[in-house]
N, C-alpha and C positions, 0 to 999 in steps of 0.2 A: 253665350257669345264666346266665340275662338277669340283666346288673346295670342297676340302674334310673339313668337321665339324672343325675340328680341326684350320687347317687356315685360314678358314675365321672367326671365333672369333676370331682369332690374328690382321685380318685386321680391323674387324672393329672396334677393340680397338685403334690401332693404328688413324684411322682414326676419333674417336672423341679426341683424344689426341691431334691433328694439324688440327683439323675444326674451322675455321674464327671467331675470338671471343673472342677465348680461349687458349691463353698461356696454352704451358704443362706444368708450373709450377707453375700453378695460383690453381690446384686442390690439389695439395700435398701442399699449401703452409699456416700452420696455422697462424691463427689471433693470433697477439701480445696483449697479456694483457694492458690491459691499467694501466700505473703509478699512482699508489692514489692521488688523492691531499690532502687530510686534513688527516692528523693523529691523530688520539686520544687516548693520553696515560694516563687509568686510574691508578692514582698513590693513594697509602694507608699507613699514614705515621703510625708510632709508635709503631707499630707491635702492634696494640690490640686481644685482643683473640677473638674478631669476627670476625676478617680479614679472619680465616680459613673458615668459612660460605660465607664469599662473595669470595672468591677463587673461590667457587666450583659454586656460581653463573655465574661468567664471564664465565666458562669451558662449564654451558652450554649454553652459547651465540656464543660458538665458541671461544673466545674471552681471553688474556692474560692480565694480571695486573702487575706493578712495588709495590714494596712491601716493604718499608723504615723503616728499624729496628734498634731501640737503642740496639746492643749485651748486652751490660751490665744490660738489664731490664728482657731480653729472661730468661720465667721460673717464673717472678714474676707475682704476682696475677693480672686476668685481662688481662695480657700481656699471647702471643703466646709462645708455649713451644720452646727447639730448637727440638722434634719431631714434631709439627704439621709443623713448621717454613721449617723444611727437605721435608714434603708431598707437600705443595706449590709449592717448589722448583721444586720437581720432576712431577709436575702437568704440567709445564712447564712458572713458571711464574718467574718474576725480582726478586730475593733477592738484593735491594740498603743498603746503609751506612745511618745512619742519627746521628751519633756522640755516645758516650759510654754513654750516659746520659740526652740526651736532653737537652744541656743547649743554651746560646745567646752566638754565637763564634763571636761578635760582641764587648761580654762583656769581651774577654779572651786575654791576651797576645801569642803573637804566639808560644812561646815554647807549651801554654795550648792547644791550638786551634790544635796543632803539635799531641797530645797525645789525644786528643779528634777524630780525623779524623783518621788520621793511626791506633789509635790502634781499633779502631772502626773496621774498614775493617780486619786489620789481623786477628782480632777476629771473625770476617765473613767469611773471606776465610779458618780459620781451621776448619770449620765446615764444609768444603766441598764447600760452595758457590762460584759462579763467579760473584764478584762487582765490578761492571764499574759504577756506577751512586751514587750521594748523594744527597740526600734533605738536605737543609739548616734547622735546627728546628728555628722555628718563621717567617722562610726568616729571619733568621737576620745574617745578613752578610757583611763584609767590604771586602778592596782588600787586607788584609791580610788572611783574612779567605779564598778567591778565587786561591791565590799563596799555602794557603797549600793543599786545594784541589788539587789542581794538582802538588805538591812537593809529598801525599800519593799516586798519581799512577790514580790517576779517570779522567775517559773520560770526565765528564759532570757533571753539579750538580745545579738542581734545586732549585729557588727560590719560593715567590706565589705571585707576585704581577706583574704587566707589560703589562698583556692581556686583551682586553677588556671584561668589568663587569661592573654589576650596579650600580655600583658605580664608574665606570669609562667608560665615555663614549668615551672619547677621546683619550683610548689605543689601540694598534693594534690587530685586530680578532685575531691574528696568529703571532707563534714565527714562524722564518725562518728556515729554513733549507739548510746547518748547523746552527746553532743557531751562534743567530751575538754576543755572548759572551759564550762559552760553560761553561764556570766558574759562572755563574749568569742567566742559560734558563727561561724566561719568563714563567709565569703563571697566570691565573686569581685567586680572591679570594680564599682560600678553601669553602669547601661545608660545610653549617652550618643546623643548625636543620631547620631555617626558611627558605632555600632555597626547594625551588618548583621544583618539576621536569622541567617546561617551563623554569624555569633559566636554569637550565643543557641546556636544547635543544637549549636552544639560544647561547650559546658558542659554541656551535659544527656548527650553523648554520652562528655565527659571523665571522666564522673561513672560514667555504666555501663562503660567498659572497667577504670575501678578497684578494679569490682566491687558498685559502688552506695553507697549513704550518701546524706544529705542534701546538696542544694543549694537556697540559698535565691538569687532574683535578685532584682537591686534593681532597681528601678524610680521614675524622678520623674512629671514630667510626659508626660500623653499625650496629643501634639498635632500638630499642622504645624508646624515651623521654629518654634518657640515658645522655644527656650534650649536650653543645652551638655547640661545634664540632663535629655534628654524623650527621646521615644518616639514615630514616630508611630500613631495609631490602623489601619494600613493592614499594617506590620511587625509590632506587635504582635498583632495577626489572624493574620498569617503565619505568626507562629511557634505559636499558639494550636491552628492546624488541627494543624501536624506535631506538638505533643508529643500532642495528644491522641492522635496513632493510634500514640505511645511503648508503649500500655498491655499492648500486646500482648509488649510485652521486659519489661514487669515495673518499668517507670517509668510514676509515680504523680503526680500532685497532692496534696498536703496543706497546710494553714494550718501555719505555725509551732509552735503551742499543739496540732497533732493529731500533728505529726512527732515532738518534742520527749516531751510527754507528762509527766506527775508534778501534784503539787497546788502551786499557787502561797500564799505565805504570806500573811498578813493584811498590810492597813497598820498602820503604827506609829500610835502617837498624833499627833493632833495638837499 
């Protein structure tokens, strides 16, 4: 008997659909992404006015930035305006806290340290930003400075020391995840003029032989011969190209606030 066009392409679809082998729902069934291991979150403290130029570098690496700003500086010379500070923002990168002044909340009585962090952040947040994350300025830090961190409402708040660097052989590649102190997240040194792009790449690489975890880098100024704390724009490219093609081991980019994760608390009163 003549089967007509019609159903017999029904049959024979059917029929590779339950032929020996091959689960029917082995063809509709996508591949699950694989989980990143290593995170790498480029952090940029002090809000310098070159920050807006390497903005636009990680953008086009694909790539987002944490972005640690003294409010009270935003607008002075050198320093990021609060318009470029907004364009960042809406670039889609981290606006974090990094205190109204940059001082050692090491050095400060906690009422100080109280008025240095909060008013930091609300100062942040009326400018439209959403701050979950703080840089410590200097790393300097006590467990009074970690309680008002999280008294002002912050998920998290980095220090710069704990990761392994060359000057520390004997620290872990990698912060955990969650971070085994969210008040204190590990860091390797910041990034100084004498450091070499091979240093950058060896932290990122310290980080996946210890099987991944967060690393956040520091980052100041990024320029020509500009000071002990910078970067130049030329290095920093350098290293930009090589992590992005990381992607393919399962090293990532992330903001602080996307590695980290959880809901940050309100501000206290004024």
């Amino acid at each position: 008997m003549k089967i007509p066009g019609r159903l017999a392409g029904a049959l024979t679809a059917l029929a590779l659909l339950v032929s020996p082998g091959m689960p029917a729902q082995a063809a509709a069934a996508p591949k699950k992404p694989e989980k990143p291991r290593t995170i790498v979150a480029l952090t940029f403290d002090d809000g310098d006015a070159t920050h807006a130029a390497a903005a636009r570098m990680l953008e086009k690496h694909g790539m987002r930035g944490t972005f640690y700003v003294n409010s009270g500086t935003i607008g002075f010379d050198g320093k990021l305006t609060e318009r470029r500070l907004a364009a960042i923002a809406r670039a889609g990168h981290e606006i974090g806290g990094h205190t109204l002044s940059h001082v050692r909340l090491n050095e400060l009585l906690p009422a100080e340290q109280r008025a240095q962090i909060c008013d930091d952040r609300r100062a942040l947040m009326k400018m439209g930003h959403r701050v979950t994350t703080l840089a410590y300025p200097f790393g300097a830090l006590n467990a009074d400075a970690k309680k008002t961190a999280e008294f002002c409402g912050y998920n998290a708040a980095r220090g710069v020391t704990g990761l392994k660097h060359w000057n520390c052989s004997a620290c872990p590649g990698a912060e955990s995840l969650p971070p085994a102190d969210r008040w204190a997240v590990r860091a390797p040194s910041s990034v100084r003029d004498d450091t070499l792009v091979r240093h950058m790449r060896q932290q990122v690489v310290d980080a996946e032989k210890a099987g991944g975890g967060l690393v956040p880098l520091i980052f100041h100024m990024v320029c020509d011969d500009c000071g002990t704390y910078s970067t130049s724009p030329e290095r920093l490219e350098e290293f930009l190209g090589w992590l992005e093609k990381r992607r393919i081991r399962g090293t990532v980019v992330r903001t602080m606030d996307q590695a980290i994760g959880g809901k940050p608390g309100p501000l206290p009163a004024e």
